[in-house]
GULUM-152297 format. One record per residue (C-alpha): residue number from 1; residue in three letters; x, y, z. Coordinates in steps of 0.2 Angstrom, whole numbers, plus 5000, padded with zeros to 4 digits. Example, Ala and Ser with C-alpha at 12.3 -4.5 7.8 and 13.67 -1.06 7.14 Angstrom:
# residues 2
+-----+------+------+------+------+
: seq : type :    u :    v :    w :
+-----+------+------+------+------+
:   1 :  ala : 5062 : 4978 : 5039 :
:   2 :  ser : 5068 : 4995 : 5036 :
+-----+------+------+------+------+
END
This chain:
# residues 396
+-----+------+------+------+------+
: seq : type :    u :    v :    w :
+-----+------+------+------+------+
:   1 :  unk : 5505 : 5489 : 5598 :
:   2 :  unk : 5500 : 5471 : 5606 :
:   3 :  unk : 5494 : 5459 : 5593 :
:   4 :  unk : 5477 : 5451 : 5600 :
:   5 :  unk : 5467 : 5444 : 5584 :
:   6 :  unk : 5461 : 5429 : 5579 :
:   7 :  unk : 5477 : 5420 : 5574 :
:   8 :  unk : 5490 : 5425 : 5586 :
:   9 :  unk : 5501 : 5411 : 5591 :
:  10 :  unk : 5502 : 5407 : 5574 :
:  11 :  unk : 5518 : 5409 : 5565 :
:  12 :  unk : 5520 : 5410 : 5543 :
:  13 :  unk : 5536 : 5411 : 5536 :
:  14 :  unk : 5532 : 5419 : 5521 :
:  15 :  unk : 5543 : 5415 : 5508 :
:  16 :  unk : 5531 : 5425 : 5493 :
:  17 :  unk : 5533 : 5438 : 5482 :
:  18 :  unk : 5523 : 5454 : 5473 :
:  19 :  unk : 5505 : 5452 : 5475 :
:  20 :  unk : 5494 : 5434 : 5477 :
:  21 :  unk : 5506 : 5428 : 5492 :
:  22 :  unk : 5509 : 5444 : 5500 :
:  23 :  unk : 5492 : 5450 : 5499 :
:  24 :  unk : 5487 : 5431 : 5507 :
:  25 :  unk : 5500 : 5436 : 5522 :
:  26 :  unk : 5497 : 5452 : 5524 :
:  27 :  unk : 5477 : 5447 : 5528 :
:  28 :  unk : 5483 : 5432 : 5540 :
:  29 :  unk : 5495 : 5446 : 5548 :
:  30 :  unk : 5481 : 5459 : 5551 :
:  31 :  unk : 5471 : 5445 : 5559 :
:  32 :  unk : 5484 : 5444 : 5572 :
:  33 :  unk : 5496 : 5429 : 5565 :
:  34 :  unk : 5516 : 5433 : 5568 :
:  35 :  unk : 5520 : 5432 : 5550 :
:  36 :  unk : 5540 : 5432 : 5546 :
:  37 :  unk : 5542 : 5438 : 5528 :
:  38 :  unk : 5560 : 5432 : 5519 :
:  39 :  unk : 5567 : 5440 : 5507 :
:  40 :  unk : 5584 : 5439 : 5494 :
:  41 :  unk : 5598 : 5450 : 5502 :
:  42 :  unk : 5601 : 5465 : 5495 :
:  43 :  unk : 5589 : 5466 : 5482 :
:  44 :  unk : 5571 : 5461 : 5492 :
:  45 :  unk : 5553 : 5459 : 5484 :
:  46 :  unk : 5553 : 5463 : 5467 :
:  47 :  unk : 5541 : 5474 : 5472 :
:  48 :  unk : 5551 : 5486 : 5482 :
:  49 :  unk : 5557 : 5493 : 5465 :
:  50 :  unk : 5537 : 5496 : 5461 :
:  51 :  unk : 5531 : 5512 : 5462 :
:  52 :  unk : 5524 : 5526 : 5468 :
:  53 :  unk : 5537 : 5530 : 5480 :
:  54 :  unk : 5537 : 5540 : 5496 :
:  55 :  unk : 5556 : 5544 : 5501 :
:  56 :  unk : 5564 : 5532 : 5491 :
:  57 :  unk : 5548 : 5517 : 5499 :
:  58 :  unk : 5538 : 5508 : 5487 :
:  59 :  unk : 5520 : 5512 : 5491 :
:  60 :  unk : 5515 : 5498 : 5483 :
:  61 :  unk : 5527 : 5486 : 5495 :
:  62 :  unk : 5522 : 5496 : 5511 :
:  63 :  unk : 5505 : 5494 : 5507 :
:  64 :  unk : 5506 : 5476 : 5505 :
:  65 :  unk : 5517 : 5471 : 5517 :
:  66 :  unk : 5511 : 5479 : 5533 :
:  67 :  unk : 5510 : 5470 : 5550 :
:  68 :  unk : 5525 : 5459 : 5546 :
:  69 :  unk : 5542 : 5455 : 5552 :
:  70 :  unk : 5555 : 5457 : 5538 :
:  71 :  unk : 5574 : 5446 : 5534 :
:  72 :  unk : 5584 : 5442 : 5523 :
:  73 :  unk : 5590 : 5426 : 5517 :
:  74 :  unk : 5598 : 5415 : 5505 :
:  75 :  unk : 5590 : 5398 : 5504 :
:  76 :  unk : 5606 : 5389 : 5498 :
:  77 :  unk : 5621 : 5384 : 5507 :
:  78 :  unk : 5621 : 5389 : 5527 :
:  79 :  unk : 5603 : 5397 : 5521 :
:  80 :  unk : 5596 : 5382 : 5520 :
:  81 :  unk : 5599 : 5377 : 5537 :
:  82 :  unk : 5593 : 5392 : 5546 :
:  83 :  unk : 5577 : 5391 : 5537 :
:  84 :  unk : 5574 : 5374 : 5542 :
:  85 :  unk : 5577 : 5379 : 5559 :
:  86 :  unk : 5565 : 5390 : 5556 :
:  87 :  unk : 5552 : 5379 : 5550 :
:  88 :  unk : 5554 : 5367 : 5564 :
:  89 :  unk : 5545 : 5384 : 5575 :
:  90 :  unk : 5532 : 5387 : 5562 :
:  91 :  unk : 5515 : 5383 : 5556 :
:  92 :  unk : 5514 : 5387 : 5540 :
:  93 :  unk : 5526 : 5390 : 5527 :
:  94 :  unk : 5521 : 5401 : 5512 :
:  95 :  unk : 5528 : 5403 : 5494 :
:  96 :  unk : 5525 : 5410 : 5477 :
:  97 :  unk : 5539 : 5403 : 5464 :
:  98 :  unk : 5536 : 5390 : 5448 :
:  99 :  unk : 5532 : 5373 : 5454 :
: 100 :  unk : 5549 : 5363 : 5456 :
: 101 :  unk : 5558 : 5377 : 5464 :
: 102 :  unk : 5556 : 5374 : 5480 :
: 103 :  unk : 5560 : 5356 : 5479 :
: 104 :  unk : 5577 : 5358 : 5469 :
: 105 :  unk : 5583 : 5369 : 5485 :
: 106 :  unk : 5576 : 5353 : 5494 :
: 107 :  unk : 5564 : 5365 : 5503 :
: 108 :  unk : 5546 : 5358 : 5495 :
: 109 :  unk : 5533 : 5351 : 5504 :
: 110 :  unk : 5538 : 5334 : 5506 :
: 111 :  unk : 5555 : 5339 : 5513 :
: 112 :  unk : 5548 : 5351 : 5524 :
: 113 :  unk : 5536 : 5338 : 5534 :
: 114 :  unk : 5552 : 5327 : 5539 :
: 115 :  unk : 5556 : 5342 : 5550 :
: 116 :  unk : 5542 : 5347 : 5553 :
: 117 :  unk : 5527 : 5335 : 5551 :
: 118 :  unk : 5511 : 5346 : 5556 :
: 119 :  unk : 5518 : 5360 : 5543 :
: 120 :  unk : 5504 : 5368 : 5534 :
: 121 :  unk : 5512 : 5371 : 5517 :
: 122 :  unk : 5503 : 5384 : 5506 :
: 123 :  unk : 5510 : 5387 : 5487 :
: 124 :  unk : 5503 : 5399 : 5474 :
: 125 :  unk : 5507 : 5397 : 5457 :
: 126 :  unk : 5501 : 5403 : 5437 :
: 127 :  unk : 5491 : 5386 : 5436 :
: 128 :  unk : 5495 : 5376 : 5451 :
: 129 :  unk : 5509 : 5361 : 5455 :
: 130 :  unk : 5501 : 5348 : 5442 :
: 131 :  unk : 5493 : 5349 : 5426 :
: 132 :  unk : 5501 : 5352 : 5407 :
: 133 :  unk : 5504 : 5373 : 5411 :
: 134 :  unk : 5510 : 5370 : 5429 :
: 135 :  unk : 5527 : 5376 : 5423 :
: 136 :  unk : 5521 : 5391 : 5415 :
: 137 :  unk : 5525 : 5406 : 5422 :
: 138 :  unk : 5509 : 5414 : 5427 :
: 139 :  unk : 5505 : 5434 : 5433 :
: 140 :  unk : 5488 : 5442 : 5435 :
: 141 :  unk : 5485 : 5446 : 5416 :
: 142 :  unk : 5490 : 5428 : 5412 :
: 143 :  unk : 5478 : 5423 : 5426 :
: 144 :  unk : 5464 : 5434 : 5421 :
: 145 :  unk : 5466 : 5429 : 5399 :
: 146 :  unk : 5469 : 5411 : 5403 :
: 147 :  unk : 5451 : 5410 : 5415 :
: 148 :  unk : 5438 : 5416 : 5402 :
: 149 :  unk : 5439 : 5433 : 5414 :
: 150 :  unk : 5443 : 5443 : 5400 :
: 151 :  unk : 5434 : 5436 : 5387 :
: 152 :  unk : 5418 : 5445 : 5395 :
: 153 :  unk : 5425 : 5461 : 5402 :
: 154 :  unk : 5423 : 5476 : 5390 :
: 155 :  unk : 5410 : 5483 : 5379 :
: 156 :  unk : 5401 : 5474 : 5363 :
: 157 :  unk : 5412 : 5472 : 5351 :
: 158 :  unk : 5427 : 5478 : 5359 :
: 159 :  unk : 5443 : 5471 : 5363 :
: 160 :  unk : 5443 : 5459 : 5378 :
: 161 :  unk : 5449 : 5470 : 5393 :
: 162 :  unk : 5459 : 5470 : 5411 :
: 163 :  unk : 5449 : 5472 : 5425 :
: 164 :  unk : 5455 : 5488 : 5429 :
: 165 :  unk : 5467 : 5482 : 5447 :
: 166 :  unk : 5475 : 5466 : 5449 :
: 167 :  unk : 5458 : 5455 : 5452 :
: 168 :  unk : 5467 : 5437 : 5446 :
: 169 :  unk : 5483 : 5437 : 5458 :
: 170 :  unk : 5471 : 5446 : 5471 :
: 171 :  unk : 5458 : 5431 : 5470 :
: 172 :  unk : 5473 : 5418 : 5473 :
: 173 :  unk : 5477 : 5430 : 5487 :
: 174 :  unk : 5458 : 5428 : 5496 :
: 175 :  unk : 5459 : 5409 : 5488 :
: 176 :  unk : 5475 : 5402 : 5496 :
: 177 :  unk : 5471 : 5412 : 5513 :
: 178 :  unk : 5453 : 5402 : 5515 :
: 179 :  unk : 5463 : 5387 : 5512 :
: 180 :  unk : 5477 : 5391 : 5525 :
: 181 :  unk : 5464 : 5393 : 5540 :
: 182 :  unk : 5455 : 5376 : 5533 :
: 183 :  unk : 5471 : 5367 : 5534 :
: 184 :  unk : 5475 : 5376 : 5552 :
: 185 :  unk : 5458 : 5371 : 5558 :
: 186 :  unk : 5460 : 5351 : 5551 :
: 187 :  unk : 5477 : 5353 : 5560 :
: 188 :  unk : 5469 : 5359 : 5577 :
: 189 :  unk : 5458 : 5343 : 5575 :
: 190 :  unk : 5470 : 5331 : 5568 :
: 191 :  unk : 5486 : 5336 : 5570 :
: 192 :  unk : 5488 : 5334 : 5554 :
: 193 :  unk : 5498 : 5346 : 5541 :
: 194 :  unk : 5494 : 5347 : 5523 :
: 195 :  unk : 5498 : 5356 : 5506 :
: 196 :  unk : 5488 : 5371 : 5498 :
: 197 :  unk : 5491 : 5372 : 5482 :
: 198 :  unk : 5482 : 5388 : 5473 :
: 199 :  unk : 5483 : 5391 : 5456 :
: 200 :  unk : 5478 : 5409 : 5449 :
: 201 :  unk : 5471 : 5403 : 5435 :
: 202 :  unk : 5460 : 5392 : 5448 :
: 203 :  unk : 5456 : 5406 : 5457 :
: 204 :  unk : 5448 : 5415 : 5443 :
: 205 :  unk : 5437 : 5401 : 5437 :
: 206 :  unk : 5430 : 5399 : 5453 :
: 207 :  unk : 5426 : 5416 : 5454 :
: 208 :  unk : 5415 : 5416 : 5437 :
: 209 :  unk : 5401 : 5406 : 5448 :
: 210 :  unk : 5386 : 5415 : 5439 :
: 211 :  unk : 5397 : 5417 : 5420 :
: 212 :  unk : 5401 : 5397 : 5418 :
: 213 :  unk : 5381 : 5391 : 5419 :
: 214 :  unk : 5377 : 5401 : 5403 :
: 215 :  unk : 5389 : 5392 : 5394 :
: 216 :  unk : 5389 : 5374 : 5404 :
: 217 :  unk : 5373 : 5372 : 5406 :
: 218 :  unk : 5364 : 5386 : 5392 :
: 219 :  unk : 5375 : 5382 : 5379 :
: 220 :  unk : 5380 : 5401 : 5374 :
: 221 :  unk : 5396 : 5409 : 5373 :
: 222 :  unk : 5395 : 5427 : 5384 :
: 223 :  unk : 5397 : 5443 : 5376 :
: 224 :  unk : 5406 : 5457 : 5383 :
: 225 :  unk : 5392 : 5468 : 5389 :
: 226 :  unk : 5399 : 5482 : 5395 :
: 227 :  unk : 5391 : 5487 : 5413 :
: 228 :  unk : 5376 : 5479 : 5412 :
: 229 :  unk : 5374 : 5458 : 5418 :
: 230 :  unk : 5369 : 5443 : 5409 :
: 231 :  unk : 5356 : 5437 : 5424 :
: 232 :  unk : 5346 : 5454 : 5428 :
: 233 :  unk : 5341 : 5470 : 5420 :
: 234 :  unk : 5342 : 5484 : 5424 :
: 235 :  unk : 5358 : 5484 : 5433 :
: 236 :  unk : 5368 : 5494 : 5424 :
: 237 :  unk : 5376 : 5510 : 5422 :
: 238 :  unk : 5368 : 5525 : 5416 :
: 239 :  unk : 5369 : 5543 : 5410 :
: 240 :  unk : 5368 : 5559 : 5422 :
: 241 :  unk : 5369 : 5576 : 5417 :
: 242 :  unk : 5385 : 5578 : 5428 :
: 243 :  unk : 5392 : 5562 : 5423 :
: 244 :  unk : 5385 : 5542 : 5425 :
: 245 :  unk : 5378 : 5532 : 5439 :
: 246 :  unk : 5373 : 5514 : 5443 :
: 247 :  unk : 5356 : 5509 : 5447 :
: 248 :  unk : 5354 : 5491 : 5452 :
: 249 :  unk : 5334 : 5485 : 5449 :
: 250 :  unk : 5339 : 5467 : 5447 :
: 251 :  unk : 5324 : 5458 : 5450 :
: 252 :  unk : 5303 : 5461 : 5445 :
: 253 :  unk : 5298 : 5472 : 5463 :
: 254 :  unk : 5314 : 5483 : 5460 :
: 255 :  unk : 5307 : 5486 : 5445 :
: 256 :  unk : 5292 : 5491 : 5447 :
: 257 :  unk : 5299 : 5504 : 5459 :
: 258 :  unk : 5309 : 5511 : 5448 :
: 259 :  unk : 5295 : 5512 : 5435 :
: 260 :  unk : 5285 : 5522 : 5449 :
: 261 :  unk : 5300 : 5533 : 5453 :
: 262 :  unk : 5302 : 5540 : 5433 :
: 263 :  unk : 5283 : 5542 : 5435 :
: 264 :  unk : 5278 : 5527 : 5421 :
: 265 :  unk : 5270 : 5515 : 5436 :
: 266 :  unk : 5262 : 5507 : 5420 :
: 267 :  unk : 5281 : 5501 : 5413 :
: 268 :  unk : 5282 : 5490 : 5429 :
: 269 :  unk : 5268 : 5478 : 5422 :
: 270 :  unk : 5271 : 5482 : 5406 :
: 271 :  unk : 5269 : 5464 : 5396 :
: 272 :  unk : 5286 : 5469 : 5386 :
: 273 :  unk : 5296 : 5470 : 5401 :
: 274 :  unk : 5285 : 5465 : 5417 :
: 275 :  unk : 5296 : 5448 : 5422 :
: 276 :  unk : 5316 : 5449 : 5422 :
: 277 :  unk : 5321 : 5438 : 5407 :
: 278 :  unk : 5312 : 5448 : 5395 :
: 279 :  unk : 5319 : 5464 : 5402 :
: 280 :  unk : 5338 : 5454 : 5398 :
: 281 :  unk : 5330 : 5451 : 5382 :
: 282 :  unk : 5323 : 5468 : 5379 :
: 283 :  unk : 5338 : 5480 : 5388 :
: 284 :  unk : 5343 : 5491 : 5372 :
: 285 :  unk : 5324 : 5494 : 5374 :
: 286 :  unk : 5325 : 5500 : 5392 :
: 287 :  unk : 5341 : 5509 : 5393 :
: 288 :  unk : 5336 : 5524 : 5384 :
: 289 :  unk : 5321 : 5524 : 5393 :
: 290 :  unk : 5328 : 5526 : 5410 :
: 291 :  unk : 5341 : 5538 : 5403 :
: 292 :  unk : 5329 : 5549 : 5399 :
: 293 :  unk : 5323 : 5551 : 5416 :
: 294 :  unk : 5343 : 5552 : 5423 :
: 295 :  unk : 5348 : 5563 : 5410 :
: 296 :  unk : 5335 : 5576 : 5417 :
: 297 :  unk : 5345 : 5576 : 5433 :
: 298 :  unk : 5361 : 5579 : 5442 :
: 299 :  unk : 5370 : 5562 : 5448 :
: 300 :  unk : 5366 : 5568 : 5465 :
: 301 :  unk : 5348 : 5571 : 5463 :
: 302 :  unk : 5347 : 5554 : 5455 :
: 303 :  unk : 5353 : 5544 : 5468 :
: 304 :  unk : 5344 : 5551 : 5480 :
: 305 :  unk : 5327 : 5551 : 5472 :
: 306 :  unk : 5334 : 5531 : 5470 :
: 307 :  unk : 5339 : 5528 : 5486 :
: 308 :  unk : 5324 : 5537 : 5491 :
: 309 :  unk : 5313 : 5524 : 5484 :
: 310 :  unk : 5321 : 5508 : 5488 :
: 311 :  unk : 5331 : 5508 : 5475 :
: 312 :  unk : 5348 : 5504 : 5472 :
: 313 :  unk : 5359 : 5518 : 5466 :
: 314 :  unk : 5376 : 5523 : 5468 :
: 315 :  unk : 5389 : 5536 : 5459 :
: 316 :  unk : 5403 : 5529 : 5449 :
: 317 :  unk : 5417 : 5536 : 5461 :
: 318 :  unk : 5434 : 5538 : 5457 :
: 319 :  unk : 5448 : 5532 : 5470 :
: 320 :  unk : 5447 : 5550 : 5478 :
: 321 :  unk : 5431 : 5551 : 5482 :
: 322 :  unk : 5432 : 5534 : 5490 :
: 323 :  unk : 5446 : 5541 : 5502 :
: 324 :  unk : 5435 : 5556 : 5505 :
: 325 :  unk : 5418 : 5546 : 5507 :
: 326 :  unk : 5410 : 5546 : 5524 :
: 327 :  unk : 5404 : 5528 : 5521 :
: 328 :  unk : 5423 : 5523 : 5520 :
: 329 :  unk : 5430 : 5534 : 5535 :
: 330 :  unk : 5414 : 5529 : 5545 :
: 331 :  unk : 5423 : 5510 : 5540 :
: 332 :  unk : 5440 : 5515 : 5542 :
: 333 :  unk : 5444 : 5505 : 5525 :
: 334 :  unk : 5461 : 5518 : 5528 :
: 335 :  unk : 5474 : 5520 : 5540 :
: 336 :  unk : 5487 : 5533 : 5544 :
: 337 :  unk : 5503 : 5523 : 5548 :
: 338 :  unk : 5520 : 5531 : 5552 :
: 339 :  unk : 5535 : 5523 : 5542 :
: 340 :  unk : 5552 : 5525 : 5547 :
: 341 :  unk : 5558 : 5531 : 5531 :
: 342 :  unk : 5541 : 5537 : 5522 :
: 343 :  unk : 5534 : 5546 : 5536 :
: 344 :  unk : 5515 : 5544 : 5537 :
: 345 :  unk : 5507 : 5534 : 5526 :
: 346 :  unk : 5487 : 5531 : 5521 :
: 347 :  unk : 5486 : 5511 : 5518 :
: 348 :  unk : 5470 : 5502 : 5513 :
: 349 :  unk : 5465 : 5495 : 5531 :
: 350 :  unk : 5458 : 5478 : 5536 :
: 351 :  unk : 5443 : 5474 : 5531 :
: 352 :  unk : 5438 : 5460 : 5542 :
: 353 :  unk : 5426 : 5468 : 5556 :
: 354 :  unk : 5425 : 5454 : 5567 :
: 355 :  unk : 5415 : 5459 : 5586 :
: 356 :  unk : 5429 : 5452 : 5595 :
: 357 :  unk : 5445 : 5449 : 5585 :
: 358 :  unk : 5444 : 5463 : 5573 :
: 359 :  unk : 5456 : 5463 : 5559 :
: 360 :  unk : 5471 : 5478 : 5561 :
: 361 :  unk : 5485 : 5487 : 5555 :
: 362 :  unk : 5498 : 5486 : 5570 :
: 363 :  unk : 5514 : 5493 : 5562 :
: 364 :  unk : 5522 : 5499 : 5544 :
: 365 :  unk : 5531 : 5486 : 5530 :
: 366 :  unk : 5547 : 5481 : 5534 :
: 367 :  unk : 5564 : 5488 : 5531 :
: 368 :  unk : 5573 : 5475 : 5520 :
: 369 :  unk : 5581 : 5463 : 5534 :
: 370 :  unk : 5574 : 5475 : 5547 :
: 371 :  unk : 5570 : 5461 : 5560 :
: 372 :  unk : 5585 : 5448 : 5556 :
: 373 :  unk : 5593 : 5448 : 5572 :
: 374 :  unk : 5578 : 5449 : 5583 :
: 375 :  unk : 5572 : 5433 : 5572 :
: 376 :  unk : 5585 : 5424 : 5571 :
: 377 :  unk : 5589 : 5424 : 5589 :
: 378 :  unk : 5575 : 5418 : 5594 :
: 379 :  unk : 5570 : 5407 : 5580 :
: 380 :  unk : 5587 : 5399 : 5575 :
: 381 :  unk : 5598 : 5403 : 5590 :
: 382 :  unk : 5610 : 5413 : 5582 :
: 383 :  unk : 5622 : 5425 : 5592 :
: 384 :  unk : 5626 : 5442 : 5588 :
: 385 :  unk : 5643 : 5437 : 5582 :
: 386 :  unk : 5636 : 5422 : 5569 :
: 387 :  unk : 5622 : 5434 : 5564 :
: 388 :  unk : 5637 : 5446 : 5559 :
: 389 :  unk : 5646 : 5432 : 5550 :
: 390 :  unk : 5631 : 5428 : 5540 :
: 391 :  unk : 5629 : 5445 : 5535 :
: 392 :  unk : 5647 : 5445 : 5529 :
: 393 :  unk : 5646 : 5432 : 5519 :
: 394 :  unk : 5628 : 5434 : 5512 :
: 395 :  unk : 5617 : 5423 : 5517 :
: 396 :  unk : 5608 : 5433 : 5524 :
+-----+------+------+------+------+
END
């Protein structure tokens, strides 16, 4: 399928691993960029051995890894040189490992821009290239404990909890692409390149926007809370006679709604709970009272009568009934895509719905070193016969 998106013309040689690089690439690629991912001969992405699998494919990998060109290559020796040939025909160079690495193999930032002097240079790390934990390794759970994120995720007096998917190395993901296209953009202007450095924990922090300000600037500690939120009641989830649903009043007119809708128009003025800090005060108060009207009720009829109203509601889906909502195929957030080895294959799709470059999914993850002689002809110059020989003697 022709790539036409918003990036193309630009080329990534994508050097990452797992999840937080990947997933960066794997967005820049669905927006039409020409991204070139690397990997260790033989053995690949780590995450190739991550399951499930579909014929022997890591689901996990293909899912991930869509849209990209795949080769192999070992970045000592002869390796070396090929990628720096590379890089010479890039615009941004992408990597995941410990601060240091790169730059023992030569092949940091600093290096790079002698051959290269506009090259946009984007590193994900546990906690960034300085600092006192820059050398600790760092993973999604590390990102998410050493944040705070945990320490408010679970119910009251619980053990602090995972959020239930990847969120830390995914928000370094969504972090490092926002400052790649900020750098491409300065670039464009300038033609300047420049280092992006994104450190998981980082990316967490700065996603706490409204959980820091009650301990910076109100003084207190947050508790895990369960469903419900620090700033607004009631948004939280609640019982049904089928199961549990969310409602989302979160501010004084929402309210009153509500209060209309469970036939107690006289709660929404009510002096207990007629402005929202009292009603964050006063929740254990509400809670059963609005459980009382949901309880009486199917999730179903619930949200309806909610939505109804003006109120938000939603059920508590599981990931089956995402894939089976109307909402989500109206949106296409899946795709069918036919892998050579896995057959067809339904992968989250892009979410970027843009009117004129809208984000897409134009082919299946690569085959480990699937695309090495159509890249390294074109990008390095190699013949057939020298692509062979480096085969042969496993660089790449």
């Amino acid at each position: 399928m022709q790539r036409a998106g918003a990036l193309e013309g630009v080329r990534i040689l994508d050097l990452s691993r797992v999840l937080a690089g990947p997933f960066c690439t794997m967005m820049l690629a669905d927006m039409g960029a020409e991204v070139i991912k690397i990997e260790i001969p033989v053995k690949g992405d780590d995450s190739r051995s991550f399951g499930p699998f579909v014929n022997g494919e890591s689901g996990y990998y293909m899912n991930i890894n869509r849209n990209k060109k795949g080769v192999t290559l070992n970045l000592k020796g002869e390796g070396k040189k090929l990628f720096l040939k590379m890089v010479e025909q890039a615009d941004i160079v992408v990597e995941n490992y410990r601060p240091g690495v790169m730059e023992k193999l030569g092949l940091g930032y600093d290096d790079l821009k002698k051959y290269k002097p506009d090259i946009i240079y984007g590193c994900v790390s546990g906690f960034g290239h300085d600092g006192p934990y820059s050398q600790r390794p760092g993973y999604d759970v590390i990102g998410q404990a050493s944040s705070g994120l945990m320490s408010t995720t679970g119910w009251p007096g619980g053990e602090p909890t995972r959020i239930g998917t990847a969120m830390a190395d995914t928000l370094a993901g969504y972090s490092l692409t926002i400052g790649l296209l900020a750098a491409l953009r300065h670039r464009d202007l300038t033609g300047e390149g420049q280092k992006v450095d994104i450190g998981i924990m980082d990316s967490c922090v700065a996603s706490m926007q409204i959980v820091y300000p009650l301990y910076t600037m109100g003084g207190k500690l947050p508790e895990r809370i369960g469903n419900r939120y620090e700033s607004n009641y009631p948004t939280d989830s609640f019982r049904v006679s089928d199961g549990m649903i969310v409602i989302g009043a979160a501010n004084d007119k929402l309210w009153q709604k509500l209060c209309e809708v469970m036939g107690a128009p006289e709660l929404g003025f009510d002096d207990r709970f007629d402005i929202n800090p009292k009603r964050v005060k006063r929740h254990a108060e509400i809670k059963p009272i609005i459980e009382r009207w949901t309880m009486a009720r199917t999730g179903e009829e619930a949200i309806d009568t909610l939505i109804k109203h003006g109120v938000p509601a939603m059920p508590i889906n599981n990931l089956a009934q995402v894939v089976d909502d109307p909402h989500a195929k109206a949106r296409e957030l899946f795709v069918e895509v036919e892998h050579p080895v896995a057959g067809k294959t339904l992968l989250n799709n892009s979410h970027f719905k843009m009117s004129k470059t809208r984000g897409r999914v134009y082919e299946p993850a690569p085959l480990l070193g699937q695309h090495n002689t159509e890249v390294y002809k074109e990008l390095a110059g190699l013949s057939e016969r020298e692509i062979e020989a480096y085969r042969s003697d496993g660089t790449i």
